[in-house]
N, C-alpha and C positions, 0 to 999 in steps of 0.2 A: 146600714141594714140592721134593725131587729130582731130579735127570736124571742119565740115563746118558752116558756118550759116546755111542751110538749114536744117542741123543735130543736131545743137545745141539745147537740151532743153528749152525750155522759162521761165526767171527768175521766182523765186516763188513771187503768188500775181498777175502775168502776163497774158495776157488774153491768151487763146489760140488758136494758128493759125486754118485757115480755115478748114487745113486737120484735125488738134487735135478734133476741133468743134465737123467736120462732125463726125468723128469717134465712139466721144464720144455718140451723138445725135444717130446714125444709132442705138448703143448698145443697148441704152436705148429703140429705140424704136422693135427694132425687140424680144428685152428678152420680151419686155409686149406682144408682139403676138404671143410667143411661149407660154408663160405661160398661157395665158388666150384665147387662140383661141380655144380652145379644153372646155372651160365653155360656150360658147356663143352658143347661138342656133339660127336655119331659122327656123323662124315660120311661117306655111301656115294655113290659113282657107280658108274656102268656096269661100269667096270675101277678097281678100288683103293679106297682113303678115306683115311681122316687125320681132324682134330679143326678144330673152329671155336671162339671165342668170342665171346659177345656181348659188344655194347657199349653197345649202345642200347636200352631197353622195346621201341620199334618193329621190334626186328628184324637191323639190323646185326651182322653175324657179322665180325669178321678171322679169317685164316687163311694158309695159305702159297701162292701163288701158284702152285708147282708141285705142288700138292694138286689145284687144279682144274683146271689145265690149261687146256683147250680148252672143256671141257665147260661148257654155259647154266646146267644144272639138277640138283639132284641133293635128297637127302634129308636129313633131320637129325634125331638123335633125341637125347633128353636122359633124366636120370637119373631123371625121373621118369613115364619111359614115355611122355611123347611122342613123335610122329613127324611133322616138319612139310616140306612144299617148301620150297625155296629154289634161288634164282637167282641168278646171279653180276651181281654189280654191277658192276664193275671189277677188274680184273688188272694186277699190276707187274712183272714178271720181274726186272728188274733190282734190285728193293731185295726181291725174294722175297714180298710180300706181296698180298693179295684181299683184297676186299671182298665183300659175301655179303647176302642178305637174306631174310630167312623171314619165311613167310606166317603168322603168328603175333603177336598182340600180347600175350601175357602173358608174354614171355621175362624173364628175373631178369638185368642188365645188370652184367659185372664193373666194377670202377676201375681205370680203365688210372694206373700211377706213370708213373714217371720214372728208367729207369736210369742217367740221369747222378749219381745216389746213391748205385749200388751200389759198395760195398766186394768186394775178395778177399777169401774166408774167409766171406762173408755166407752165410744159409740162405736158401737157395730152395726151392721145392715146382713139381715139376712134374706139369701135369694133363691128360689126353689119352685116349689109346682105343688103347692100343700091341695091331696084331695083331687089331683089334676090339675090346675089353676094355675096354668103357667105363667110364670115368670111375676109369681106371687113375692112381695115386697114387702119387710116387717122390719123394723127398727129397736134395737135397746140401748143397757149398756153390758161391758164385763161384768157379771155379778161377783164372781169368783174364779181364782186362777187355781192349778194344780190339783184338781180332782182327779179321783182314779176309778177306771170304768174296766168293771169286769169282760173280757172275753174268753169264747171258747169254741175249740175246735176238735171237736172229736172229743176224746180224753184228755186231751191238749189245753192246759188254761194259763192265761196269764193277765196280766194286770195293764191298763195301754193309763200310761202317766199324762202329768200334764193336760190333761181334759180341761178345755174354757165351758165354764158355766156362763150361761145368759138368759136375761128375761126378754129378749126378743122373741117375739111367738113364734114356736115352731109345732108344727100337726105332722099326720101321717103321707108323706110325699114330699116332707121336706127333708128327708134324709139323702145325704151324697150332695146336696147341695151347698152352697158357699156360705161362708161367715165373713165378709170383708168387714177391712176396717174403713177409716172417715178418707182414705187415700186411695180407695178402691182397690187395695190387695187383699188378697184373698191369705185368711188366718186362720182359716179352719174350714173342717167337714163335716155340715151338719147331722149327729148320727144319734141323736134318742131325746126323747120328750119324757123327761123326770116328771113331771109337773107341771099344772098350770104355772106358768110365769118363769120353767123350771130348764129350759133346752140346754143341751150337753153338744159339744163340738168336740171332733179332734183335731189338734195342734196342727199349724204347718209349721215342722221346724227340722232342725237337723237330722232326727231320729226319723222324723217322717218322707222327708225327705230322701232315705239311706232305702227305706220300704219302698218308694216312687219310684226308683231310680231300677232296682231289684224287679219288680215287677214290672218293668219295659222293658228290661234286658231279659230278664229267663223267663219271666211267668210265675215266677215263687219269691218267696222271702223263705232263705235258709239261715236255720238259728241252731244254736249250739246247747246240747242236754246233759243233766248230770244225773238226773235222774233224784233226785229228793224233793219231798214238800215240806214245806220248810214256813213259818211266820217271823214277823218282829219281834224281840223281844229284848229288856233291856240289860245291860251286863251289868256283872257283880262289879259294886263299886271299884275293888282296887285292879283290876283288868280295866275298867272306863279309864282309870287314872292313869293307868300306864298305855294305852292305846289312843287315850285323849279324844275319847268318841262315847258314847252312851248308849250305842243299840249295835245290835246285828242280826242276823237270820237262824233261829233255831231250827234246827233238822228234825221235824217232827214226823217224816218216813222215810223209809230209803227203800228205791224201787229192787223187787230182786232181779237181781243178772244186770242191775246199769252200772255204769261206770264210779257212781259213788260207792256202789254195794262190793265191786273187786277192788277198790281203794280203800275200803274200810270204814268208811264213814260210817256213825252210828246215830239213833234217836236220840238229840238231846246237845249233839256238838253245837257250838255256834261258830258259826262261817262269820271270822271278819275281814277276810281282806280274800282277793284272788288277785293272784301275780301282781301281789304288791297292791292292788287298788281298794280303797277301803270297801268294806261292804256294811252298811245300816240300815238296809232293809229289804222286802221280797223286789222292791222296785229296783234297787243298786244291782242285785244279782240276775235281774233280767237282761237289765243294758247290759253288763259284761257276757252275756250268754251270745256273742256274736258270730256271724260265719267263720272269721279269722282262728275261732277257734278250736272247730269243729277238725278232728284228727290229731291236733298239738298238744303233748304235755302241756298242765294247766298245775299252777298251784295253789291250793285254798289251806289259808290260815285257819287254822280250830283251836276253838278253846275248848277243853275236855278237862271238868273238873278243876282241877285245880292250876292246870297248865296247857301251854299253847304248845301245840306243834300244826306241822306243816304237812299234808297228805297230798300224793302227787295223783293224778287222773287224766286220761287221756278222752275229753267230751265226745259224745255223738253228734249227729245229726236229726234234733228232735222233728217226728213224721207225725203230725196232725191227723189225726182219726184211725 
């Protein structure tokens, strides 16, 4: 038997032709919308929607926390013509994420990954209800990993790390909705449109995970306060040399009557380490701000001037709004 060039396999290691590409790319992306269109929900309330996804047979919806707002209750319908209640179980404004639960036990539950896997360049498929339009299908790749997306809650702000950028199209109604990767796990939560070409995700990873888990169990995510505003800033060389790090947190206020302000913390310290764990930057001193240590002696390393000491404080319980 014969072949043509046009027939001929492409040597191994060889890129593959336009047709192989496509082919390949369509598989990928139509299996993640078979698999996972049927986890994804239209979420309506009163004023607006967005997208949920299950997570659990029993019901468990995540979603984006400024999707539901305020609102108890709202509706959810899925691609195969259901239409169920559901009630908000818990809200985080500050890592943007919900929890959700519908009145439903025969929901199809997606596999949440692990974005600390993701590559630049990787294919994603994103799943949602962009405008209403359920179980609206858009494809890219990772544009960029580690972005950092302001949130805020009350007087309450903090930093939610590790944001996937994509140019997967994402519009208005696709927020709460899924980011899978080319294996059908779900790698994030679709929550803001930077830009044409520009969509932001939050991570599914450990840290979000720790919020998931928090918010099924009590309804809250409780985090640990010191009470100071504080930015990056980089240390005087021979403190870098003898700490073997380059950056830490300037204490640019200290709130009055918080636990930084009865421990003494002043404008101007820089915070490098708490009990022991390095700090280099407002994001290092968030993760350490965890429930574990809400009531416990805490100790934060300062450098002040010319010399490092060690101030001891007992964190609160920071209350959003």
């Amino acid at each position: 038997m014969t072949t043509t060039d046009e027939q001929r396999p492409a040597a191994p290691g060889a890129l593959p032709d336009d047709a192989e590409a496509l082919d390949a790319y369509s598989r990928v992306v139509t299996g993640v919308a078979e698999r996972l269109g049927p986890s994804v929900a239209n979420l309506r309330l009163r004023r607006g929607g967005g997208s949920g996804v299950v997570i659990t047979p029993d019901g468990f919806m995540l979603t984006s926390a400024h999707v539901v707002g305020r609102s108890s209750r709202l509706r959810a319908s899925f691609t195969d013509g259901s239409d169920v209640e559901a009630r908000a179980v818990g809200s985080d404004p500050l890592s943007d994420l919900a929890v959700l639960r519908a009145e439903s036990a025969r929901l199809q539950p997606a596999e949440l990954g692990d974005a600390a896997g993701l590559r630049v360049g990787q294919l994603v498929v994103a799943i949602g209800n962009p405008h209403g339009y359920a179980g609206s299908v858009t494809a890219g790749v990772v544009s960029a990993l580690g972005r950092s997306l302001p949130a805020r809650s009350g007087a309450a702000t903090r930093i939610i790390d590790d944001v996937i950028q994509t140019d997967a199209a994402l519009n208005p109604g696709n927020s709460g909705g899924a980011l899978v990767d080319g294996r059908g796990r779900v790698v994030g939560i679709n929550t803001a449109v930077a830009g044409i070409g520009l969509g932001l995700a939050v991570p599914i990873n450990a840290t979000t995970r720790r919020v998931v888990t928090a918010l099924m169990r009590d309804g809250r995510v409780r985090r640990a306060w010191i009470g100071i505003a504080g930015g990056g800033r980089p240390l005087p060389p021979r403190v870098a040399a003898s700490l073997g790090r380059d950056s830490a947190v300037e204490v640019v206020e200290v709130i009055q009557g918080s636990p930084a302000a009865t421990a003494g913390l002043r404008a101007e310290d820089l915070v490098v380490a708490v009990d022991g764990a390095p700090v280099r930057g407002v994001d290092d001193l968030q993760r350490l701000m965890t429930e574990e240590r809400i009531g416990r002696m805490s100790e934060l390393t300062v450098v002040r001037g010319d010399g490092e000491r060690t101030v001891r404080l007992v964190p609160r319980e920071l209350r959003p709004g």
